[in-house]
VEXTOR-608805 format. One record per residue (C-alpha): x, y, z; residue number from 1. Coordinates in nm, 3 decimals, always signed. Layout:
<sepas>
c1_c2_c3_nr
X_Y_Z_NUM
...
</sepas>
This chain:
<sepas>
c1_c2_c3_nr
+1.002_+1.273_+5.404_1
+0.905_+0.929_+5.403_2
+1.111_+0.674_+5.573_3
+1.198_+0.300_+5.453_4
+1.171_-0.017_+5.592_5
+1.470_-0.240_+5.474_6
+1.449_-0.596_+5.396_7
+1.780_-0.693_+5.596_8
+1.855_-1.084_+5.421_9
+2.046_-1.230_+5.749_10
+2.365_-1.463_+5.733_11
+2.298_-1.871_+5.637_12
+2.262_-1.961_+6.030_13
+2.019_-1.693_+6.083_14
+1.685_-1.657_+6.055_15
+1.464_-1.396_+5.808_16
+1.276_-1.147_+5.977_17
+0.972_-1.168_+5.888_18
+0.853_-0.853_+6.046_19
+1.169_-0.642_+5.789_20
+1.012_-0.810_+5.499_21
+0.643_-0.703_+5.606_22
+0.779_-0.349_+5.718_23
+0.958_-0.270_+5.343_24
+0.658_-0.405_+5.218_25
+0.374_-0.199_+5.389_26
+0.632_+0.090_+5.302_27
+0.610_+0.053_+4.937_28
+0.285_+0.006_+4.954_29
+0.254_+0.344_+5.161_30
+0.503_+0.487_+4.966_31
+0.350_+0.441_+4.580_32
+0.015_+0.589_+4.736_33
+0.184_+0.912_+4.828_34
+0.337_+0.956_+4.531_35
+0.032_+0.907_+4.319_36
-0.164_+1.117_+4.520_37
+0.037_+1.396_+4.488_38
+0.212_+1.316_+4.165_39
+0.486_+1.450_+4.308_40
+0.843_+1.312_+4.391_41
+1.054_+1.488_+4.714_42
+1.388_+1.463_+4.679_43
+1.623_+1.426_+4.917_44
+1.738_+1.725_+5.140_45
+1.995_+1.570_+5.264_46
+2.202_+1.596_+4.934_47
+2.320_+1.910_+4.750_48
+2.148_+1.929_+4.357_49
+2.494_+1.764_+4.210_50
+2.618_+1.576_+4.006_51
+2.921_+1.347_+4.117_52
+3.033_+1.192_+3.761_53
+3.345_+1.318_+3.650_54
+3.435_+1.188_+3.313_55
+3.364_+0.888_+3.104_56
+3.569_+0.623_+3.040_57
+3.633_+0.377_+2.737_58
+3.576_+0.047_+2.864_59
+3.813_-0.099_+2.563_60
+4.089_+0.112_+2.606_61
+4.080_+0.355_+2.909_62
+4.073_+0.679_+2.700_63
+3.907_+0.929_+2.898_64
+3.530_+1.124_+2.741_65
+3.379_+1.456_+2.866_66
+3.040_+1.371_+3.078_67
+2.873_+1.694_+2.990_68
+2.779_+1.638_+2.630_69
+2.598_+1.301_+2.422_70
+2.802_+1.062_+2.401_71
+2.767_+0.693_+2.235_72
+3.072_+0.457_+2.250_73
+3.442_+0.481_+2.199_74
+3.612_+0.278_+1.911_75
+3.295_+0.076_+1.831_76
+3.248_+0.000_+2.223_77
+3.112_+0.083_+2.526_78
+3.186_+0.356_+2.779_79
+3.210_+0.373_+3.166_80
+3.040_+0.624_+3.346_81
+3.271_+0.712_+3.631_82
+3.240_+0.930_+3.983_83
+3.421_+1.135_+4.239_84
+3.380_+0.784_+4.504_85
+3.585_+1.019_+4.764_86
+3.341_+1.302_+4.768_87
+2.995_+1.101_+4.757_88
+3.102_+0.947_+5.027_89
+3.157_+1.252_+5.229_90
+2.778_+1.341_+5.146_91
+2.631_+0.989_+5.143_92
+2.592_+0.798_+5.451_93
+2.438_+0.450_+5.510_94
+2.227_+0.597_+5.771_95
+2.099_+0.854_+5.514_96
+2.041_+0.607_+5.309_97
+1.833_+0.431_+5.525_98
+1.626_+0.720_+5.553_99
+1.498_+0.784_+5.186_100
+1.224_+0.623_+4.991_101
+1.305_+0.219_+4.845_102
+1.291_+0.351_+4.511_103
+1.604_+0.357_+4.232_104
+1.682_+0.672_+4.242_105
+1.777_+0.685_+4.639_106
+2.090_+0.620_+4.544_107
+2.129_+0.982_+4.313_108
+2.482_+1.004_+4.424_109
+2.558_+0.731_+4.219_110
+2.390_+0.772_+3.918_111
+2.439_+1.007_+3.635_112
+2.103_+1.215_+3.694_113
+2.147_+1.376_+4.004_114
+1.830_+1.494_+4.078_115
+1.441_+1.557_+3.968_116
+1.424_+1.299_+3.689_117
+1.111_+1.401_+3.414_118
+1.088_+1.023_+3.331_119
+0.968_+0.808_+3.584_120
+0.704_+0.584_+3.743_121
+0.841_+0.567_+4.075_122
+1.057_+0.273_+4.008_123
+1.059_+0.096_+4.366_124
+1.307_-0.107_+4.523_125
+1.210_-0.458_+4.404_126
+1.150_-0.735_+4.651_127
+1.418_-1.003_+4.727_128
+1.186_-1.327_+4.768_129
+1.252_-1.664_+4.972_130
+1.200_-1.963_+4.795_131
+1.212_-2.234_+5.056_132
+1.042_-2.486_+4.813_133
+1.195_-2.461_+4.525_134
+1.566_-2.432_+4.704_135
+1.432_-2.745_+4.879_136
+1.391_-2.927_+4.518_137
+1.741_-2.870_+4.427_138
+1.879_-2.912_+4.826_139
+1.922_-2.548_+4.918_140
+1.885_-2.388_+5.199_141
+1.861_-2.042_+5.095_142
+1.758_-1.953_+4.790_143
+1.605_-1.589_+4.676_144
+1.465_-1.450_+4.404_145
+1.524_-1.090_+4.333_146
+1.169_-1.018_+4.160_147
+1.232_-0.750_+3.874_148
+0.881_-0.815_+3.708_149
+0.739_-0.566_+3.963_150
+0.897_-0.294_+3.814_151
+0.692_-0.012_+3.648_152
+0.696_-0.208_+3.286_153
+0.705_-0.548_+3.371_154
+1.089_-0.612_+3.398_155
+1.423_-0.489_+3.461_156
+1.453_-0.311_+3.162_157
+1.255_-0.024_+3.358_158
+1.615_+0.051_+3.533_159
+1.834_+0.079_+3.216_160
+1.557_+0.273_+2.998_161
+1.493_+0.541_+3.265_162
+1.841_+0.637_+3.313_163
+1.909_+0.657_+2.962_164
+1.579_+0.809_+2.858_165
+1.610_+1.092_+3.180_166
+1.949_+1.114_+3.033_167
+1.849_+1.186_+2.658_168
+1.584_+1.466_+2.780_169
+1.876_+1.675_+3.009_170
+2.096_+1.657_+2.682_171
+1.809_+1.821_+2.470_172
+1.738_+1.487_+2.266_173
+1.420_+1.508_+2.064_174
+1.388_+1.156_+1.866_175
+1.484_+0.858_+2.007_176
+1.525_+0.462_+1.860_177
+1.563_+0.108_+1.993_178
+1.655_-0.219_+1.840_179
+1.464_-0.498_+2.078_180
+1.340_-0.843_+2.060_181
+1.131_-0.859_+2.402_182
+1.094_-0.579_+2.662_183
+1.346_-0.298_+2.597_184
+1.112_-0.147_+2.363_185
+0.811_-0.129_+2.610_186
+0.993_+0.032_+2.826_187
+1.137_+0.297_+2.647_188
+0.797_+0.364_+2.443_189
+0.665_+0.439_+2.830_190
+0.979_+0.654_+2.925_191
+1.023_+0.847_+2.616_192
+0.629_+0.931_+2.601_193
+0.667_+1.027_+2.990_194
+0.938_+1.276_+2.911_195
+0.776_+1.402_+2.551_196
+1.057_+1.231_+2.309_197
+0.953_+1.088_+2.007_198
+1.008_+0.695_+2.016_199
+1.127_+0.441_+1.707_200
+1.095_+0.082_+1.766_201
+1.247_-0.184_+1.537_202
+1.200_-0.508_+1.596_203
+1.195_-0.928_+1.469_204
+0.882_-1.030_+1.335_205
+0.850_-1.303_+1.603_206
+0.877_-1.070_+1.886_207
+0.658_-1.172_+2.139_208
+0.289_-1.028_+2.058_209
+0.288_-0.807_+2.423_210
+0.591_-0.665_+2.359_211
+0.497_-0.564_+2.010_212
+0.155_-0.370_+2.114_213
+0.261_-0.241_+2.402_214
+0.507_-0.062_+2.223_215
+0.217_+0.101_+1.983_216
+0.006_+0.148_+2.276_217
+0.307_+0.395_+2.405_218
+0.281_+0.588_+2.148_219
+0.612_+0.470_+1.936_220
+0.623_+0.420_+1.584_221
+0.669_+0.056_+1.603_222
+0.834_-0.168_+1.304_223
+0.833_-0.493_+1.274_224
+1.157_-0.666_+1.071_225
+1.191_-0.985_+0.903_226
+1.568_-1.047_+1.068_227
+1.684_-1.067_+1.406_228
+1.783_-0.820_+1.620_229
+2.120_-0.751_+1.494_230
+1.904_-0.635_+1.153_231
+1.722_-0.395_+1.356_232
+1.993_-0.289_+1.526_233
+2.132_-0.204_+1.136_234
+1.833_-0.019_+1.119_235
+1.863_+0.216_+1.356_236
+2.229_+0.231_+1.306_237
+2.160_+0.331_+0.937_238
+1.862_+0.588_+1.008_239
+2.114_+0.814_+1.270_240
+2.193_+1.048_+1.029_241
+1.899_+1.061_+0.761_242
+1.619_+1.050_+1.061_243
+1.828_+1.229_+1.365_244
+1.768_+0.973_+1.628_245
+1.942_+0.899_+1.911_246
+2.025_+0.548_+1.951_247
+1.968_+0.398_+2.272_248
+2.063_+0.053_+2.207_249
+2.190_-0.165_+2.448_250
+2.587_-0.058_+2.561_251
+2.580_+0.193_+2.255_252
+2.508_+0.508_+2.501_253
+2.665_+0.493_+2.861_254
+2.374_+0.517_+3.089_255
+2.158_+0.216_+3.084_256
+2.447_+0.058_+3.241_257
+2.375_+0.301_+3.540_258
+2.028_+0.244_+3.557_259
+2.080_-0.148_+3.558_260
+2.377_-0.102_+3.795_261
+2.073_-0.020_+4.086_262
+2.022_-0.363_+4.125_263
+2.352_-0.429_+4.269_264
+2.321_-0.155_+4.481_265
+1.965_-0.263_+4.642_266
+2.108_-0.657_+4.635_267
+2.437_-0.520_+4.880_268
+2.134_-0.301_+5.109_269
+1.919_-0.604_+5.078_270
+2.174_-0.818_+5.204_271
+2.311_-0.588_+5.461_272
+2.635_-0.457_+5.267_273
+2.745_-0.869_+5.290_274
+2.682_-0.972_+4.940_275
+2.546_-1.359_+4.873_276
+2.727_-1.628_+4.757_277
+2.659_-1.707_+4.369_278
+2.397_-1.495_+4.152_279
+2.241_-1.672_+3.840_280
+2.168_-1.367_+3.558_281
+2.010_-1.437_+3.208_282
+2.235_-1.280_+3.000_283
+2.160_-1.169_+2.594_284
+2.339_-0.844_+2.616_285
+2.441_-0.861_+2.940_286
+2.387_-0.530_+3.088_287
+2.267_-0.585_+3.408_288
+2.517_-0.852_+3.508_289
+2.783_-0.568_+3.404_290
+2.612_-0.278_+3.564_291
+2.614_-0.497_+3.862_292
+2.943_-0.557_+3.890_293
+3.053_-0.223_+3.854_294
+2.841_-0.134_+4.175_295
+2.944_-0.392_+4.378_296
+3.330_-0.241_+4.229_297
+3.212_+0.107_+4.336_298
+3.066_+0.014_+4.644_299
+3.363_-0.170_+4.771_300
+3.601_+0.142_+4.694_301
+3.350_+0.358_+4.911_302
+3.455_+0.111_+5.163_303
+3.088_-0.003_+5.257_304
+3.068_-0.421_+5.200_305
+3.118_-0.589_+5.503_306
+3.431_-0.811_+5.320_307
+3.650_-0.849_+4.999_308
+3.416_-1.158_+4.932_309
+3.232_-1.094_+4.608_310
+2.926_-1.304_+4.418_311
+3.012_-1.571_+4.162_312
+2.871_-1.442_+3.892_313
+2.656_-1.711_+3.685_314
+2.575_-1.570_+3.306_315
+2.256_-1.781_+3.206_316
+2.201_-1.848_+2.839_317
+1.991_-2.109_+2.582_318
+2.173_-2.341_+2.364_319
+1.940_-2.186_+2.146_320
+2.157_-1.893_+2.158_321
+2.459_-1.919_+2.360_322
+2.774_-1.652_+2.248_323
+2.929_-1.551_+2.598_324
+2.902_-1.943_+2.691_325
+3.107_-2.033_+2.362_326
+3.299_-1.722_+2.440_327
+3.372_-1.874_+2.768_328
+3.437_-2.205_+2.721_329
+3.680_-2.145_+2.435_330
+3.894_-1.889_+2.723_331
+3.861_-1.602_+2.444_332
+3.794_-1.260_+2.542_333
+3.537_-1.156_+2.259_334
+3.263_-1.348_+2.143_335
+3.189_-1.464_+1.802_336
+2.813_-1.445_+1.700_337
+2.618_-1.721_+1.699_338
+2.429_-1.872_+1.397_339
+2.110_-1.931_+1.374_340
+2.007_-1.801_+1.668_341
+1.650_-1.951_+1.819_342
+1.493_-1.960_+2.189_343
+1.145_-1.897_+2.364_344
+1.324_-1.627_+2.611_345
+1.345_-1.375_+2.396_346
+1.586_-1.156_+2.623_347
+1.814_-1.447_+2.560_348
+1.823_-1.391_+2.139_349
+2.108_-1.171_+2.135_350
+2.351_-1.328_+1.901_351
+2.645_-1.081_+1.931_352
+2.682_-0.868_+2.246_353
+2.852_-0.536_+2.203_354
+2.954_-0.587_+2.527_355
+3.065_-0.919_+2.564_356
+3.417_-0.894_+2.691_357
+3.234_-0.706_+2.956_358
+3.043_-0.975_+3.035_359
+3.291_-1.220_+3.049_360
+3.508_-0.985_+3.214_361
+3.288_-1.019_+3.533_362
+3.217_-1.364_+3.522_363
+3.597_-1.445_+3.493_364
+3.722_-1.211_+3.815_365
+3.413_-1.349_+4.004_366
+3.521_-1.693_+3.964_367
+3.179_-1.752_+3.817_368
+3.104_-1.917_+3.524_369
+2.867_-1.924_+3.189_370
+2.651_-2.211_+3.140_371
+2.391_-2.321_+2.833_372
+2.085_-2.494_+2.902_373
+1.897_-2.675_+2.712_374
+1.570_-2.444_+2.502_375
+1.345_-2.753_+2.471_376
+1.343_-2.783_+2.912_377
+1.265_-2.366_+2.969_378
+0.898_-2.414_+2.938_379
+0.957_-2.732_+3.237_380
+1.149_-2.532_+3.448_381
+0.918_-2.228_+3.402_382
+0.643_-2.415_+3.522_383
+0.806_-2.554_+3.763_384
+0.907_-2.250_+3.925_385
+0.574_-2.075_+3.890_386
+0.347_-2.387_+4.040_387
+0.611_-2.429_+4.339_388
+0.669_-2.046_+4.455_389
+0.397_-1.861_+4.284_390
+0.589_-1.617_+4.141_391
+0.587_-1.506_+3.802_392
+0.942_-1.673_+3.620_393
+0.971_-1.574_+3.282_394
+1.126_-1.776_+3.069_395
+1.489_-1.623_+3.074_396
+1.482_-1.656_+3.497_397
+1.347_-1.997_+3.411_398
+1.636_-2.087_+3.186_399
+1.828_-1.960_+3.556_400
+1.659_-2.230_+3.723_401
+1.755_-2.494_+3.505_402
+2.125_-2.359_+3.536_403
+2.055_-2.396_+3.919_404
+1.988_-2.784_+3.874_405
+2.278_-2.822_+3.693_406
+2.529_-2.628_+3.896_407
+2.362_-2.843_+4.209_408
+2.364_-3.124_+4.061_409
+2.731_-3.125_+4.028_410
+2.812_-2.927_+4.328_411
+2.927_-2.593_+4.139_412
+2.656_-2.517_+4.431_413
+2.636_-2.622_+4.756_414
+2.356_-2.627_+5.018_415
+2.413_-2.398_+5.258_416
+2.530_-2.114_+4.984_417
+2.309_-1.791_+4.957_418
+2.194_-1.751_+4.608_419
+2.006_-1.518_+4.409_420
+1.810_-1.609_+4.114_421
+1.729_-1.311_+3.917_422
+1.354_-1.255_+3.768_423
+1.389_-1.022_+3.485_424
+1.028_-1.039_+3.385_425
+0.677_-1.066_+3.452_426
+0.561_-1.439_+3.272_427
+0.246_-1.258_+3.188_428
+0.473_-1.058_+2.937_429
+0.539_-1.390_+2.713_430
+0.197_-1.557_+2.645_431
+0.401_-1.774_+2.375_432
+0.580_-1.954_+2.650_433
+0.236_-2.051_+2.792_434
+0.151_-2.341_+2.603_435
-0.158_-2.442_+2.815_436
-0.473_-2.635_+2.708_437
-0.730_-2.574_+2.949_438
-0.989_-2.889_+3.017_439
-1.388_-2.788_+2.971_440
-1.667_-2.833_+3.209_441
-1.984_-3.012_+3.120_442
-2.257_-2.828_+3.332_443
-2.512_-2.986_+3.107_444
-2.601_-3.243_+3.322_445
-2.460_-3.347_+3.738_446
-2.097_-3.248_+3.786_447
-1.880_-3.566_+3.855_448
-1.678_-3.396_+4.148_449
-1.446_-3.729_+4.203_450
-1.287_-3.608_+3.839_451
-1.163_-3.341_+3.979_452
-0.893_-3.517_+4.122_453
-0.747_-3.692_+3.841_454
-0.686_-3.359_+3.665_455
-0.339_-3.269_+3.676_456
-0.220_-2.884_+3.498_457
-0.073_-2.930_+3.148_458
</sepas>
């Protein structure tokens, strides 16, 4: 079996070590190669071939589901997938945990799948990332990103679309479809063609051109709509019965939750079961920031976080398109949809979340907060992230950062808190967003090298 290195993210008056961070990441490393050498995954002995979920659970009204057949919602709305807590715990120790690979599904217990999963890339642990410098620009002292673009598809929606697409093949599934506007659709073309389903994608005409081919590449039958979302979320909605699809839209089956839920768990490993101050989320519908409150929920009923203290949870959104902020500000439970919905983070275009009281739900009971930003700065703060830390922002994390300078600025934030900004994407994913003109060289004649100096990025 193959051990893991953790990245342990120490208290605010302690210092990183570095050697942790190089360990977990000479262990991924390590760890990817044997798996693609052998294109094979070994599962962990440790744990009998179960499956610990006991029922699901209507998330508007408590009424109570069988686990062990397809299920979609309850009364128009999402369902809970819940678990025997008392009896993974008697299997599923911290110091077992410590001993399996830093990939999602190390934490089998917890999830819906059990074991051997059909669909998967190896989905590894992502990295939790200092950034010193650009914490320094807004006067923090410890600042992380948790980078999700180094998942298997090029964001988080990896997590969600693995669980549910896993999930679709043990239930006998055949035809699967998918409403998206930005990466969902990638990543369930890649899932669904891993596992042999048969993929629809619907999706806005202005969907970013990368998520659009990469879809076709996959193999889906790929549509493009002139509507938003919402229309091709009609679409599939309408087809259920004449094409015999299963819909895998976000919240309308219960297991992307569980697959987006893993980045709670990893963030509470990451942080050494003492979970960090405030996290900042882009939220359009709003899954992860749910699926990761319902881990840190599950996790604290196991009885492994070091203290009651929980995250404020921030829920990031454009003015461009801004529902659960509304939602928020207005102290209403549900959220109305919002017209005219328009912003270069395309994750953020969701103009009515099935899920919204979830979302708000979280944010309330964390004391956190929802916060609009302004669309015409994401491109600003975007590069501004990029050029200072090197990492890849997309423009949802970068719509993050700009909620970082305002909660700062006001002192919503202060200094010495621990936060974590979440990366949901890889910027190479949104060429839109990078509006660059590039300056030419004259090599005609004798290069002036003192120009060089005077030329400052776009």
């Amino acid at each position: 079996m193959l051990v893991a290195g953790t990245l342990r993210v120490p208290s605010a008056n302690s210092e990183v070590n570095s050697a942790s961070a190089t360990a977990l990441g000479e262990c991924l490393l390590h760890n990817a190669v044997q798996w693609r050498l052998h294109q094979r995954i070994d599962f962990h002995a440790d744990t009998p071939m179960t499956s610990f979920v006991t029922h699901l659970e209507s998330a508007i009204d408590g009424t109570h589901l069988p686990a062990g057949e397809v299920q979609t919602m309850h009364k128009d709305r999402p369902l809970w997938v819940r678990y025997d807590l008392d009896a993974v715990g008697k299997v599923l120790t911290k110091e077992k945990l410590k001993q399996r690979c830093p990939w999602l599904w190390r934490y089998e217990e917890l999830l819906p799948l059990g074991h051997n999963p059909v669909a998967t890339f190896g989905e590894g642990m992502s990295p939790l990332l200092r950034a010193s410098k650009l914490g320094k620009h807004f006067g923090l002292e410890n600042l992380l990103v948790k980078d999700e673009s180094q998942l298997p598809t090029g964001s988080f929606k990896s997590r969600g679309l693995t669980m549910a697409i896993n999930m679709a093949h043990r239930f006998g599934v055949k035809r699967v479809a998918i409403p998206t506007a930005g990466n969902a659709g990638g990543a369930m073309a890649a899932y669904a063609a891993r596992a042999g389903i048969e993929a629809f994608v619907f999706m806005p005409r202005d969907t970013p051109i990368i998520n659009q081919r990469e879809c076709a590449l996959f193999g889906a039958k790929t549509f493009l709509v002139d509507g938003l979302i919402t229309d091709c979320g009609r679409v599939v909605r309408e087809g259920k019965e004449p094409m015999g699809w299963f819909d895998v839209s976000t919240l309308k089956e219960p297991y992307r939750i569980e697959g987006k839920k893993t980045m709670g768990l990893e963030l509470a490993e990451q942080f050494d079961w003492e979970l960090p101050d405030v996290i900042l989320y882009p939220t359009g519908g709003g899954t992860g920031l749910i699926g990761m409150w319902k881990a840190f929920a599950e996790l604290a009923e196991m009885g492994w976080l070091a203290s009651d203290k929980r995250p404020r949870m921030v829920a990031v959104q454009s003015d461009g398109c801004c529902p659960i902020v509304t939602a928020y500000e207005n102290n209403d439970r549900h959220a109305a949809p919002h017209e005219n919905p328009a912003t270069i983070a395309s994750g953020l275009r969701v103009p009515a979340a099935v899920g919204d009281f979830m979302i708000l739900d979280a944010v309330r009971e964390s004391g956190g907060c929802a916060i609009a930003v302004e669309e015409e700065r994401i491109r600003e703060w975007m590069r501004l992230a990029t050029t200072t830390e090197g990492i890849a922002i997309c423009p949802e994390a970068a719509a993050c950062v700009g909620a970082l300078e305002k909660l700062t600025a006001d002192g919503w934030i202060t200094p010495k808190e621990r936060v974590v900004l979440f990366n949901t994407g890889a910027a190479q994913k949104y060429v839109e967003a990078m509006d660059v003109d590039l300056p030419e060289l004259d090599i005609s004649g004798a290069i002036d090298w003192e120009k060089f100096f005077d030329i400052q990025p776009e």
